[in-house]
C-alpha atoms as one frame of an Amber mdcrd trajectory, in Angstrom:
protein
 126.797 106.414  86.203 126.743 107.177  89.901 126.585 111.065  89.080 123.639
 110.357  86.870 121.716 108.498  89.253 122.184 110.630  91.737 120.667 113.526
  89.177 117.894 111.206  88.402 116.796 111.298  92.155 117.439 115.096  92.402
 115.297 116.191  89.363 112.596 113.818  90.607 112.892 115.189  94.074 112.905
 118.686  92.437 109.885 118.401  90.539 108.128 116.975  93.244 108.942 120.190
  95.574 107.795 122.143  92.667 104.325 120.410  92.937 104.264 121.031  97.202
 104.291 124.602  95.572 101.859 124.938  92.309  99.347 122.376  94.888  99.067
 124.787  97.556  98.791 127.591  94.921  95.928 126.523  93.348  94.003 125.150
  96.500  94.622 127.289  99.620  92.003 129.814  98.768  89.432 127.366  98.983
  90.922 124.569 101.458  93.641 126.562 103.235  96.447 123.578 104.252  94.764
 120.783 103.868  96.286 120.211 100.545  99.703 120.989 101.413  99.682 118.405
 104.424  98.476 116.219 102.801 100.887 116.613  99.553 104.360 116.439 101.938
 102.612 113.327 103.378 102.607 111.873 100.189 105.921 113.198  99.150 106.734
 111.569 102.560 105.973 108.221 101.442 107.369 108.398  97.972 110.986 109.144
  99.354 110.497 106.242 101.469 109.396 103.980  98.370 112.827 105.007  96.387
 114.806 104.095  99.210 112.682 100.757  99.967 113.438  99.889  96.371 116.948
 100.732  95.845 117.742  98.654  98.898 116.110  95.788  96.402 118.401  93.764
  93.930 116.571  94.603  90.741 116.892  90.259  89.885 114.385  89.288  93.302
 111.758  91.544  91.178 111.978  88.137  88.924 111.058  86.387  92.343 107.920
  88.194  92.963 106.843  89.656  89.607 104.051  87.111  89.912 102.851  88.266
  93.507 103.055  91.445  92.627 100.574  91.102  89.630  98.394  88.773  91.863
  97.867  91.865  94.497  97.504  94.345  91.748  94.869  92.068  90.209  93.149
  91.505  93.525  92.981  95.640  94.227  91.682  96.499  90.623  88.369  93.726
  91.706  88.175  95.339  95.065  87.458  98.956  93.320  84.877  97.859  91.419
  82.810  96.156  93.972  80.143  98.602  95.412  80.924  99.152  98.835  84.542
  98.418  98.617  85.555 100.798  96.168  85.372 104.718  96.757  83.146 106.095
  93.938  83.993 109.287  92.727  82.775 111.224  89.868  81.364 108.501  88.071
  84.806 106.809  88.254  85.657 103.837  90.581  89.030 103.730  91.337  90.170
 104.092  94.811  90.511 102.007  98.073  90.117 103.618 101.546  93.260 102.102
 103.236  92.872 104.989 106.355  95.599 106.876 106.011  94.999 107.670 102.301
  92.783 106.475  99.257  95.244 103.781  97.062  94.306 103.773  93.497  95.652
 100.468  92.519  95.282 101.441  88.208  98.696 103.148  89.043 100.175  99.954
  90.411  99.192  98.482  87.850 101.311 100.459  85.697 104.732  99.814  87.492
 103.108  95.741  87.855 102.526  95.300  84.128 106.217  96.592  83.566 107.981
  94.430  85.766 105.762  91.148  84.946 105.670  91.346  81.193 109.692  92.143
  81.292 110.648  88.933  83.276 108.319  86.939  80.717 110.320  88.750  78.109
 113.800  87.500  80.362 113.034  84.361  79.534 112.591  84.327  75.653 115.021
  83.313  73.066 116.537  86.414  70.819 114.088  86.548  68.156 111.268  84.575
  69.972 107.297  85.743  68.832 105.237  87.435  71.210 104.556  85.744  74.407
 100.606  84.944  73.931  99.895  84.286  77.969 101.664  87.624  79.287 100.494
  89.564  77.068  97.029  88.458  77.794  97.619  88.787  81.723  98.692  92.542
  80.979  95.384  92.313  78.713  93.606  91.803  81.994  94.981  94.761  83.906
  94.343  97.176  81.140  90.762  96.126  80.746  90.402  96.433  84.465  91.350
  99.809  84.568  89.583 100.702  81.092  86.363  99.574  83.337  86.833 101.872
  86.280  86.763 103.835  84.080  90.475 105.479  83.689  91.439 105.839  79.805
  94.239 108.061  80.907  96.104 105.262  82.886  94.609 102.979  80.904  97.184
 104.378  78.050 100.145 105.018  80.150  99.940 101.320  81.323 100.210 100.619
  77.554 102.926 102.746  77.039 104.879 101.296  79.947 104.679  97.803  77.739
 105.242  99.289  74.636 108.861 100.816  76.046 109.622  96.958  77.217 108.657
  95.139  74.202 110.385  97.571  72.234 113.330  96.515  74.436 113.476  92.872
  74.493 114.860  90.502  71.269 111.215  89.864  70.154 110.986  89.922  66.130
 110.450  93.476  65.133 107.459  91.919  62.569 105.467  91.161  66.246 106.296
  94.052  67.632 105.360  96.582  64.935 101.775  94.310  64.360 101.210  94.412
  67.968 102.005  98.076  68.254  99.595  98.974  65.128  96.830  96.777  66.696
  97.600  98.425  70.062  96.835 101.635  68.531  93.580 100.726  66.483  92.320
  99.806  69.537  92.954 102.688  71.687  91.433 104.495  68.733  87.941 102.285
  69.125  87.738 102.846  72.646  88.419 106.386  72.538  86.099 107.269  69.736
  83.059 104.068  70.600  82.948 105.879  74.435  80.639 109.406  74.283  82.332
 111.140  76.406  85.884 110.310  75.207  84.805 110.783  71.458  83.349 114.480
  73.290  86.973 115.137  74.233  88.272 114.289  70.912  86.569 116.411  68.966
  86.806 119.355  71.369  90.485 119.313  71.136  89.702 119.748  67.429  88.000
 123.211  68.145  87.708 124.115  71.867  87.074 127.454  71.332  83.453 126.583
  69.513  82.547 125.083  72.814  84.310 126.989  75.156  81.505 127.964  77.673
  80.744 123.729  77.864  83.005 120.800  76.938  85.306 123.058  76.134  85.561
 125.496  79.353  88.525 123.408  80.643  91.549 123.793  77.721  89.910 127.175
  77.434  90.594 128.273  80.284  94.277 126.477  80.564  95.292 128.532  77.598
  94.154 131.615  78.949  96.140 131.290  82.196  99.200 129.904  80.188  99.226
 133.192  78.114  98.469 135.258  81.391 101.805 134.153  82.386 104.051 135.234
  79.541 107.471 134.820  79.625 108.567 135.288  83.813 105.095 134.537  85.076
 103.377 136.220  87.932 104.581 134.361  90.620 104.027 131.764  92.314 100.738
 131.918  94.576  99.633 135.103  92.746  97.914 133.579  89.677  93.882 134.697
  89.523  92.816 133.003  86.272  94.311 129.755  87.419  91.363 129.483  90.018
  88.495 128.792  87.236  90.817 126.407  85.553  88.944 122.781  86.570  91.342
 120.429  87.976  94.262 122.364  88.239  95.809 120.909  90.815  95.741 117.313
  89.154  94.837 117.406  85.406  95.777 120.866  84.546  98.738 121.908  86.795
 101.146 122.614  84.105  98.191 125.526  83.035  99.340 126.857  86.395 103.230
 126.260  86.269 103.165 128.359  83.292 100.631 131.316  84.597 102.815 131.690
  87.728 106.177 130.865  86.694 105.642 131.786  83.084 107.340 130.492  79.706
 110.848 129.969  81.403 108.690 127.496  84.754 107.452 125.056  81.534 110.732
 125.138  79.800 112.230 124.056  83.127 109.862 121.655  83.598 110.092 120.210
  80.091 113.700 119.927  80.516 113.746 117.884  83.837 111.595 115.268  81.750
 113.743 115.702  78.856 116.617 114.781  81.590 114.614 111.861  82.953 114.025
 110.595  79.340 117.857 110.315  78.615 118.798 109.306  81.569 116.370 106.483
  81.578 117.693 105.517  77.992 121.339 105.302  79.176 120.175 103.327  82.185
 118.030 101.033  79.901 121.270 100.795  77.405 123.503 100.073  79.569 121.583
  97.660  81.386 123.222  94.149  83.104 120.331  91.868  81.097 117.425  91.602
  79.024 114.761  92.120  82.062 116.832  94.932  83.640 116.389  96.506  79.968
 113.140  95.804  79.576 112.101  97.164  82.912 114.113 100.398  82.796 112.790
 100.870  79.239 109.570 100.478  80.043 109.577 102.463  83.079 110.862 105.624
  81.254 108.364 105.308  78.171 105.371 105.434  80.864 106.915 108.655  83.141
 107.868 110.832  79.806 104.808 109.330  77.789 102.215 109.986  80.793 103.888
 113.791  81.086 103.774 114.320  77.553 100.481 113.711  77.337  99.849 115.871
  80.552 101.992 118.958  79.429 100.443 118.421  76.076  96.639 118.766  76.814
  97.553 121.476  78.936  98.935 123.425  75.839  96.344 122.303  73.168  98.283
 120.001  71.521  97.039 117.000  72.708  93.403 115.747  73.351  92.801 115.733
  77.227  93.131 112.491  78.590  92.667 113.354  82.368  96.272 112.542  83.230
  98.786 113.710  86.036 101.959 115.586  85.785 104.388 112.836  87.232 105.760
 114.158  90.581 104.032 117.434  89.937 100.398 116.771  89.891  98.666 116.234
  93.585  97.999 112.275  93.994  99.247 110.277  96.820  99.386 106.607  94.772
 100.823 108.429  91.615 103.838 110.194  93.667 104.329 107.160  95.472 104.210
 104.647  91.992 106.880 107.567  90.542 108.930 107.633  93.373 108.998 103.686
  92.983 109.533 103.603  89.389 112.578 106.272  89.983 113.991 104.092  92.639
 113.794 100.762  90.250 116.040 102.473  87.432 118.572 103.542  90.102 118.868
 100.376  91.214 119.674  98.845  87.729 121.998 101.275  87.352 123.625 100.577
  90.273 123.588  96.714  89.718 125.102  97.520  85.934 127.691  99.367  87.621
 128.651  96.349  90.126 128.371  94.123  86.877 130.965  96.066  84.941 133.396
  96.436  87.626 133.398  92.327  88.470 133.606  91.209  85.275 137.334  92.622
  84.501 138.178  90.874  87.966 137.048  88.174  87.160 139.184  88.286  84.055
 142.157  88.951  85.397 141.853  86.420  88.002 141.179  83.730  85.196 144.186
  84.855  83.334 146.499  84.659  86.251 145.403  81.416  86.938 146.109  80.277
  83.413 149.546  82.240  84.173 150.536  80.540  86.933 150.487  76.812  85.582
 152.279  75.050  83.533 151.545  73.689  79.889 151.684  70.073  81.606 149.194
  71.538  84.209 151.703  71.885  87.204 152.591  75.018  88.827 154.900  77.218
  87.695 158.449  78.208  89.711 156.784  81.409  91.526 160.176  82.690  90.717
 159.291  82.604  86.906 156.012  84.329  87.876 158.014  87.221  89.720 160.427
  87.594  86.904 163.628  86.424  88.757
């Protein structure tokens, strides 16, 4: 287990050099270094939130689950107050904290996690769903739905999809709440104009390719530009007109510059995360430490899915980042955090398995060492002579 911690970190660390890389690619013929700074900054402060968190016993998140929503809650009201909340594109969703813009809808991701799994703790083995946490996640995911941010918006609500599916909840609820989950995302993706746009371009981008469809257009073109080696990385000129590249799209890039063999690598690092998160989640020390871990790992491999799928035209966009990848200060930071939680159940699970034949032994050489009447035993008898 220690080894595959320790791998967890390194992929996650490699991936995230791998975005200092494709960012600066596709931005420093417009911005120069501005990106770049600003991306090891980031990277900067997601190292630091790993190591915050695996100095954190993963049972004190039980402690402060409830603060933790509470702030989350607060932030997502902040953004959508004029004048508080930065207003970009249409889209409310980030806080000016003066070092960098926060956009709390990705705490709310890791929050809704960690909250719903110690409600989940607490249930008996084949308990319904839990009616008020379930709501209070409600909350967050309408909040961010309003911003509006369908792309999180989902991820949050594959985050608590990986938990429930986790906990000793009757599969009945689950499997009802899951199909409800999903007729819903379905209404709000097709009710919306511009989402029910991005449905049906994904259907037939190529009819619209000079408007709604310019973007996966464009993505494909630079993803077959880079055949099987790519052309390098920081040489790519159809990767320029891609929109978004350096957030949305970035995988177009990985595979115009680093070609076939850059996405299979990339696939297989979140292949690696997926597993390892599984084993992590398996092997887990209790029901929330399952539940979190879980959780956790459906959200990272969902969210990149989903990224690494629109990219390649087989999923409809839903303006997501490449986890670690993608340039975002609050996403690196919430992925850095997320990797940092599952190596700290690991650890803890680790601990747990090693005490527990101790504390076996000792037992049985206390029973050893008395008599049937309850006195001691001659240590002599216990030494064999």
């Amino acid at each position: 287990m220690t080894a595959l911690r320790t791998n967890l970190f390194f992929v996650a660390l490699g991936l995230s050099l791998l975005g200092v890389v494709m960012v600066y690619s596709a931005t420093y013929r417009l911005e120069g270094t501005e990106f770049l700074v600003a991306r090891l900054k980031h990277m900067g402060l997601g190292i630091a939130a790993f190591l915050l968190v695996t100095r954190i016993r993963y049972t004190l998140w039980r402690r402060y689950a409830n603060v933790l929503y509470g702030a989350v809650l607060v932030m997502l009201v902040l953004v959508l107050i004029p004048g508080i909340g930065m207003r970009i594109n249409g889209s409310s969703r980030w806080l000016d904290v003066g070092f960098m813009s926060l956009q709390p809808s990705e705490f709310a991701k890791i929050a809704a996690v960690v909250y719903l799994s110690c409600a989940l703790a607490r249930l008996k083995p084949g308990s319904g769903l839990p009616p008020k946490p379930l709501a209070a996640v409600g909350v967050l995911f309408g909040l961010v739905l309003i911003e509006p941010d369908f792309g999180t918006s989902v991820v949050l609500l594959t985050g608590v999809a990986g938990s429930l599916w986790a906990s000793e909840v009757r599969t009945k609820d689950m499997l009802l709440a899951g199909a409800g989950g999903a007729l819903a995302l379905a209404a709000v993706m097709l009710l919306a104009p511009y989402r029910r746009e991005r449905f049906l371009t994904f259907l037939d981008p190529w009819a619209v390719a000079d408007t709604s469809g310019y973007q996966n257009v464009q993505a494909m073109i630079a993803i077959k530009a880079g055949g099987v080696f790519g052309s390098g990385a920081g040489s790519g000129g159809q990767g320029a007109y891609v929109p978004e590249i350096q957030t949305d799209m970035i995988f177009a890039l990985v595979g115009e510059e680093l070609g076939l063999l850059g996405m299979i690598g990339v696939i297989a690092a979140f292949c690696f995360i997926a597993l390892a998160g599984v084993k992590v989640a398996l092997e887990a020390p209790s029901v929330m430490a399952r539940c979190v871990a879980a959780g956790l790992t459906t959200m990272l491999v969902c969210q990149a899915i989903f990224n690494m799928g629109a990219a390649m035209l087989l999923l409809p966009l839903a303006g997501m980042t490449l986890p670690f990848v993608s340039y975002g200060g609050t996403s690196l930071l919430v992925c850095f955090a997320a990797v940092g939680l599952l190596y700290r159940i690991s650890e803890d699970s680790e601990r747990a398995r090693e005490i527990k034949p101790r504390r076996a032994r000792r037992a049985a050489a206390r029973v050893d060492s008395r008599r049937r009447d309850g006195r001691a035993r001659d240590p002599r008898a216990v030494r064999g002579l």
